[in-house]
C-alpha positions in Angstrom: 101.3 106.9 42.8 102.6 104.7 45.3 103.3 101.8 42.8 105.7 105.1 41.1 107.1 105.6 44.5 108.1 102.0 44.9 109.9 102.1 41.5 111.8 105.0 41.8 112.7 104.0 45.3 113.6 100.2 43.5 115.9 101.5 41.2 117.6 103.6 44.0 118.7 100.5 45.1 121.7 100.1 42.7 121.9 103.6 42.0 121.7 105.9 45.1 122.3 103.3 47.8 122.8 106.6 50.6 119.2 107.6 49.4 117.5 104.5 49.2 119.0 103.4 53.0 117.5 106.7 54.3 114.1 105.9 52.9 113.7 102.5 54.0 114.2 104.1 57.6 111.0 105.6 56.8 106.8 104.6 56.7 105.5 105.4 53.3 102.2 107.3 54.1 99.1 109.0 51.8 97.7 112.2 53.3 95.1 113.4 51.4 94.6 116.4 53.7 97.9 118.4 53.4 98.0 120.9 50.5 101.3 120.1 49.9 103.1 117.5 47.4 105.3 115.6 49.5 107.0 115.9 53.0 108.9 114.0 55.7 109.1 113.9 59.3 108.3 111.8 62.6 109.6 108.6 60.8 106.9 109.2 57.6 107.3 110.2 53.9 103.5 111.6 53.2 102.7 112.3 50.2 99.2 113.6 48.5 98.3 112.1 45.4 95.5 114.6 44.7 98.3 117.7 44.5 100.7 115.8 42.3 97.8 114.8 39.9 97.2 118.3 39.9 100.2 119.0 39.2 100.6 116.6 36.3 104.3 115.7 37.4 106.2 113.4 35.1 108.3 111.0 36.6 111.3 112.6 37.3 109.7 115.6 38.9 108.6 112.9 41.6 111.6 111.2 41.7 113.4 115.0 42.5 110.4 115.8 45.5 111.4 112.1 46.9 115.1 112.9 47.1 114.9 116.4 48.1 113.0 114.8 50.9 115.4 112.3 51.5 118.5 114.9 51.7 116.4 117.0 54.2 116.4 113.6 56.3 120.2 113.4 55.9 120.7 116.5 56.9 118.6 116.1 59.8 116.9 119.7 59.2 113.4 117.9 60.3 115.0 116.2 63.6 117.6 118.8 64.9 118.4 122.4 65.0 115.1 124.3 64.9 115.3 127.5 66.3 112.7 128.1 68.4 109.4 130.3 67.7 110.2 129.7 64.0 107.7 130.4 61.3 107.1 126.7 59.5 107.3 128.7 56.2 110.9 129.8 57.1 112.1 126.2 58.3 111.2 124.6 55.4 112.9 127.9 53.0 116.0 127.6 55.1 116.2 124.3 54.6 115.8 124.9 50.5 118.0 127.5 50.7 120.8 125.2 52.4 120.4 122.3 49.8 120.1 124.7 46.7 123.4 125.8 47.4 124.8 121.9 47.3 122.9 119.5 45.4 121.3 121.3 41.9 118.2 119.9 41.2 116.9 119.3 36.9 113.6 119.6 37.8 112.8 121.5 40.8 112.5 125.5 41.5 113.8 127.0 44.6 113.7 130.4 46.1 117.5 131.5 46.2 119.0 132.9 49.3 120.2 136.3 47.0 116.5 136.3 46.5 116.2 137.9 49.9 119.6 139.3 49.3 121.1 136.7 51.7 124.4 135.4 51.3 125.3 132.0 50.5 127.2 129.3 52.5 125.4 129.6 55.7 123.7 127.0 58.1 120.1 126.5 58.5 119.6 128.1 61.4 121.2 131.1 60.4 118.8 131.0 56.8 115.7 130.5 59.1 116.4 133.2 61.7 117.0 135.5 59.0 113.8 134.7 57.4 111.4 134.7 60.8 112.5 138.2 60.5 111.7 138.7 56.4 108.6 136.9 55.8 107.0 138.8 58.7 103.5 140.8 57.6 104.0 144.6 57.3 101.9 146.3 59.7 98.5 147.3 58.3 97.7 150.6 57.3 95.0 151.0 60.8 97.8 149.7 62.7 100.3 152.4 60.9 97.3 154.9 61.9 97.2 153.4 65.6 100.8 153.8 65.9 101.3 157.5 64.4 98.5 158.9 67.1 100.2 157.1 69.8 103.2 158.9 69.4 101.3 162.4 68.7 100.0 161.7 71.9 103.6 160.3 73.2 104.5 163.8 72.0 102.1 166.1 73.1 103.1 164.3 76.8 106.2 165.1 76.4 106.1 168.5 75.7 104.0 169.4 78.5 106.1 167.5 80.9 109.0 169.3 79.1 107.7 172.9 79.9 106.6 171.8 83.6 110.5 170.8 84.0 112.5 173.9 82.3 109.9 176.6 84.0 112.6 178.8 85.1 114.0 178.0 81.0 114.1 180.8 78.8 112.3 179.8 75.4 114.3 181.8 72.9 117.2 179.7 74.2 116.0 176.6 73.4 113.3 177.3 70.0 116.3 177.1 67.7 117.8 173.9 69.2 114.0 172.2 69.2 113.5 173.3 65.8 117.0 171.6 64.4 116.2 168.1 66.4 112.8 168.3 65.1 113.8 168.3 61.4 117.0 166.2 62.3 114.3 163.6 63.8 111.7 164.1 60.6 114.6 163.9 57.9 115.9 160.1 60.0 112.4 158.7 59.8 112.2 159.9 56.3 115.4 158.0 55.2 114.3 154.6 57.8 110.8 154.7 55.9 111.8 155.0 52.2 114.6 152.6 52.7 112.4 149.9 54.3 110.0 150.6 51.1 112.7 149.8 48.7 114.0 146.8 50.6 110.5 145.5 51.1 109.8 146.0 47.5 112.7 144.0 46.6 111.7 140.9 47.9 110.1 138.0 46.3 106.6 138.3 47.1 104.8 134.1 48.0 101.3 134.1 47.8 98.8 132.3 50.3 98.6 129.2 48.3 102.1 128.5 48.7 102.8 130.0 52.3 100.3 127.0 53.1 102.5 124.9 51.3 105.6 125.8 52.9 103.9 125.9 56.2 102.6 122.2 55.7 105.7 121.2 54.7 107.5 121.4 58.3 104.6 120.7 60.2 105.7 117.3 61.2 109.1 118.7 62.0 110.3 118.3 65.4 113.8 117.6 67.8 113.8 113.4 67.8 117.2 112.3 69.7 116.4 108.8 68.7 115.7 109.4 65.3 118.4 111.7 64.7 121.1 109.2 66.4 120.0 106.7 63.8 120.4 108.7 60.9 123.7 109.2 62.4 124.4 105.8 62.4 123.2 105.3 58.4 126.1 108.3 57.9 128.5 106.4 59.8 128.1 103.4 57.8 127.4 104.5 54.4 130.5 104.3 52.2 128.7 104.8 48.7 126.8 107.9 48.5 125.3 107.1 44.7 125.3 110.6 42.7 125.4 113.0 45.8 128.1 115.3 45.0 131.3 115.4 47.2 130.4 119.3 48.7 126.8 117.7 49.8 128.8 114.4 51.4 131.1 116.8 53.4 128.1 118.8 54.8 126.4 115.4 55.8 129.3 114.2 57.6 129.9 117.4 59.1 126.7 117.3 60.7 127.8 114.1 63.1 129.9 116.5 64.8 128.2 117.5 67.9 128.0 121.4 68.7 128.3 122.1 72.1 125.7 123.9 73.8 127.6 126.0 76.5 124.4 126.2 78.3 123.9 122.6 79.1 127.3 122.9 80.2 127.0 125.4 82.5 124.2 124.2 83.6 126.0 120.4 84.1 128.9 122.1 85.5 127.4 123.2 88.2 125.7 120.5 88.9 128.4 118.4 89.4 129.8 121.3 91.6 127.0 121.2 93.9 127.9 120.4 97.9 125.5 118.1 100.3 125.5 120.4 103.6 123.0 118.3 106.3 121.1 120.7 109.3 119.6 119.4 112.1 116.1 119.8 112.5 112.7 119.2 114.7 110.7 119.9 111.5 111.2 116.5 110.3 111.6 112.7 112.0 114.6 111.0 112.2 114.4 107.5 110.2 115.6 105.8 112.8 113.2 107.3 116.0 110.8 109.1 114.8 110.3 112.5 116.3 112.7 111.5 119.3 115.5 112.4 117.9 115.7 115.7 114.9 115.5 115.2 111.5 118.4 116.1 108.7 117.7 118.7 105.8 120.1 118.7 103.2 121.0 121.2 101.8 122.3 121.7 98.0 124.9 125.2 98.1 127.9 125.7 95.9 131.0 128.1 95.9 131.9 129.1 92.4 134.4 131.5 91.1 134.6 132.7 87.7 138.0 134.1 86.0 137.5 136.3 83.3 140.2 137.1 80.9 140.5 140.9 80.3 143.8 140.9 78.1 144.2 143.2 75.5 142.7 140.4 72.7 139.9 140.2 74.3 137.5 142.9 73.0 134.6 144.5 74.4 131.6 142.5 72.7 133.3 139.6 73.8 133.3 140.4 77.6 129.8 141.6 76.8 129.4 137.7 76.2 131.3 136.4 79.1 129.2 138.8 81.4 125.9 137.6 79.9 126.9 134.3 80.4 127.6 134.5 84.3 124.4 136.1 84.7 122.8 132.7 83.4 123.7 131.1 86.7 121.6 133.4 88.6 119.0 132.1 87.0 120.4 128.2 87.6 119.8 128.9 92.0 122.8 130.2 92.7 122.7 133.4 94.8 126.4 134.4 95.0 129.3 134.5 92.6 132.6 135.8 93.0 134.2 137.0 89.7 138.0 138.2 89.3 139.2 139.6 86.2 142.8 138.9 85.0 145.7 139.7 82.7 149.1 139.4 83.5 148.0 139.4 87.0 145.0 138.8 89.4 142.9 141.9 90.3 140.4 142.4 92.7 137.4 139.8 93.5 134.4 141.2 93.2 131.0 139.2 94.4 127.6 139.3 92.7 125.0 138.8 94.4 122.5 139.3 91.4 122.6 139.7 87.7 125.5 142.0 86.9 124.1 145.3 85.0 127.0 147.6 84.7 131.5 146.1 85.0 134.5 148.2 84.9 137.3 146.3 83.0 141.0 147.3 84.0 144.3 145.4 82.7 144.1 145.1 78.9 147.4 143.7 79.0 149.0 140.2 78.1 147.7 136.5 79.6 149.0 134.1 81.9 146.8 131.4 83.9 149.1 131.2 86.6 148.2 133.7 88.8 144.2 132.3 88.7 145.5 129.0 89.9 147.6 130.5 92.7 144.9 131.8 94.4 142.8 128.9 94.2 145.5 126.8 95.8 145.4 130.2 98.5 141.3 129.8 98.5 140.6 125.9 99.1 136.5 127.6 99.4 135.7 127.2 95.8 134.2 123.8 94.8 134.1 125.4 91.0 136.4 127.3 88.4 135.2 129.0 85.6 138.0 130.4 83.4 136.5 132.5 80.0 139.3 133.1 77.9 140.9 133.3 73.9 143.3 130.1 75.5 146.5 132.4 74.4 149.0 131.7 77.3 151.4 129.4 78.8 149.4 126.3 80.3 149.1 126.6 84.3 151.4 124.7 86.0 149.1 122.8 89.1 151.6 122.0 91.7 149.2 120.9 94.5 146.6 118.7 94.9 143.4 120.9 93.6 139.6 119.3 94.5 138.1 122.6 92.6 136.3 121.6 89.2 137.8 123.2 86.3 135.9 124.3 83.7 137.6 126.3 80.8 135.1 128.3 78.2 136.9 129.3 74.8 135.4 132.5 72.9 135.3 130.5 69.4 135.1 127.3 68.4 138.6 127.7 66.4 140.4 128.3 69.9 138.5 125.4 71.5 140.4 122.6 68.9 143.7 124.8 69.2 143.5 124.4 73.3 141.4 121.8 74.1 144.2 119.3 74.1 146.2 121.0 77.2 143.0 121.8 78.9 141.2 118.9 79.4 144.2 117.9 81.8 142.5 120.3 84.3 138.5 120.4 83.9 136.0 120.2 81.2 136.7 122.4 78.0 133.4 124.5 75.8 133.2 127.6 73.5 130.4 130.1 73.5 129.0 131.5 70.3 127.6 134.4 70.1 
């Protein structure tokens, strides 16, 4: 089998020059352990001679398990992007699913996104989150059990605690309203049941010979900077991608661009934004003397604000977002945040001192920057700006010399590239997706 290997990966040479550069990156090892064919990951192509003896493949069907391998390895599915608490089963599906849709193999059988009525065109991560969810067991029938006399009990509890409340109540006010939720209640858990029945029933079932398959095919799948960066580098230099066709190409190169991940930038942000504040102390010897003299503490605090646009483009799941995202600094050590919403003016500041639960929006009008910039050159406090926003307005016009950090966080990665441009002449520039 290996002597095969070699002369498939021999002829790739002239033929698929983007395929055979990717493999010689790789150690060519035999596992006779795994139950599946072939697989890739950590720097290794295993494969099991045993299961593709067994499974009497011809030549070409090898050839197709190498290169599916090798167009995983370009599209660093096995180095990058996993989504976390993943099912291996579902990486290595969502990863099918992705190159099914590009690169149409003679000899090899996938399971179809519209299979589990998924639609096409979608990144991997999006396939295997969707799947963690699909290809989990139903309950059993003695958990089903367990759960119904739980909530007979749940019931029961509730209907004592009900008649304990509404003593003073007069039953024959309230039978005929009871009865109507009741059969309002029974008739929704009807339609929930039989309608996750039929979708259930509508997807393809995978038996436990190939769930270990699928599962042993990602098991040496894991986030590698280095080796990712040097797959990067093959991409950047390859000019001749052999019989890859040009849809596959464009999804390989569009992979080098780096997705920003608003939370390391937050999180870098402020960071940056932190300020050295030294107290004098008996606690701790000076360097110098010892205990004859106090000791300094440092230390770190940081004043942020956060501007949060509240024009009327901006719609409500969207401040759900930029809401959830402030709360993340609570978690980063900082105990105070003041946070001003705007429109075509400045309203009120309002500081948190923990995680906000409930915000009143007012304004919902048009957007201008200017009146966020004013204040800060009024407010020389803040070592850090946060400004969430669509991007739609005049640029601010910074007439002053401003020592507050800047950053600017876009809703979408569309408005990012339209205002990225004019922002980054006052702070850092992300987009939060969501």
């Amino acid at each position: 089998m290996k002597a095969l290997l070699k002369k498939i990966v021999e002829r790739w040479f002239l033929t698929e020059p983007a395929l055979f550069h990717v493999y010689c990156m790789q150690h060519l090892r035999e596992n006779l352990q795994m139950p599946c064919p072939m697989r890739c990951g950590k720097g290794m192509v295993e494969y099991n001679p045993t299961v593709l003896l067994q499974m009497n493949c011809s030549e070409d069907y090898v050839e197709n398990l190498l290169r599916l391998e090798m167009i995983r390895l370009l599209l660093k599915h096995p180095y990058e992007r996993q989504p976390e608490c993943s099912l291996p089963a579902a990486l290595t599906l969502g990863s099918n699913m992705v190159i099914d849709q590009h690169y149409l193999f003679q000899h090899l059988e996938f399971v179809k996104a519209s299979d589990y009525q998924l639609p096409k065109n979608q990144c991997f991560e999006w396939y295997v989150n969707k799947l963690n969810v699909l290809l989990q067991e139903p309950p059993s029938e003695e958990e089903d059990a367990g759960k119904e006399e739980s909530d007979e009990e749940d019931e029961s509890d509730e209907e004592v605690t009900t008649d304990n409340d509404n003593e003073d109540s007069s039953p024959s006010d309230n039978d005929g309203d009871d009865t109507a939720l009741e059969e309002e209640k029974q008739d929704i858990e009807a339609y929930s049941n039989d309608e996750q029945e039929t979708i259930q029933d509508e997807l393809p079932t995978i038996g436990d010979e190939i769930q270990a398959q699928l599962s042993a095919q990602s098991e040496l799948w894991e986030e590698d900077e280095l080796k990712k960066e040097e797959i990067n580098n093959l991409i950047r230099e390859t000019t001749q991608w052999g019989s890859l066709p040009g849809k596959l190409v464009e999804q390989i190169i569009a992979s080098l661009v780096v997705k920003l991940d608003y939370r390391k930038v937050l999180n870098s942000f402020h960071t940056s934004i932190l300020s050295s504040k030294r107290r004098l102390t008996r606690m701790r010897p000076n360097r110098r003397s010892g205990f004859q003299q106090m000791g300094s503490i440092y230390e770190l605090a940081s004043s942020i604000l956060v501007a949060v646009d509240v024009s009327g483009s901006i719609s409500h799941k969207t401040l759900q977002a930029f809401y959830s995202t402030i709360a993340r600094f609570f978690k980063y050590g900082v105990e105070t945040i003041d946070v001003v919403q705007f429109d075509v003016g400045l309203r009120e500041v309002t500081t948190f001192k923990k995680r906000p639960t409930k915000v009143d929006v007012n304004g919902r009008g048009g957007t201008e920057f200017q009146s966020v910039f004013n204040y800060i050159k009024e407010h020389r406090k803040y070592d850090g700006l946060i400004v969430f926003t669509d991007g739609y307005a005049p640029e601010p016009q910074i007439d002053f010399k401003m020592r507050t950090k800047v950053l600017w966080v876009c809703r979408s990665e569309q408005e990012y590239k339209e205002h990225a441009e004019w922002m980054k002449r006052t702070g850092k520039v992300c987009w939060i997706e969501f």
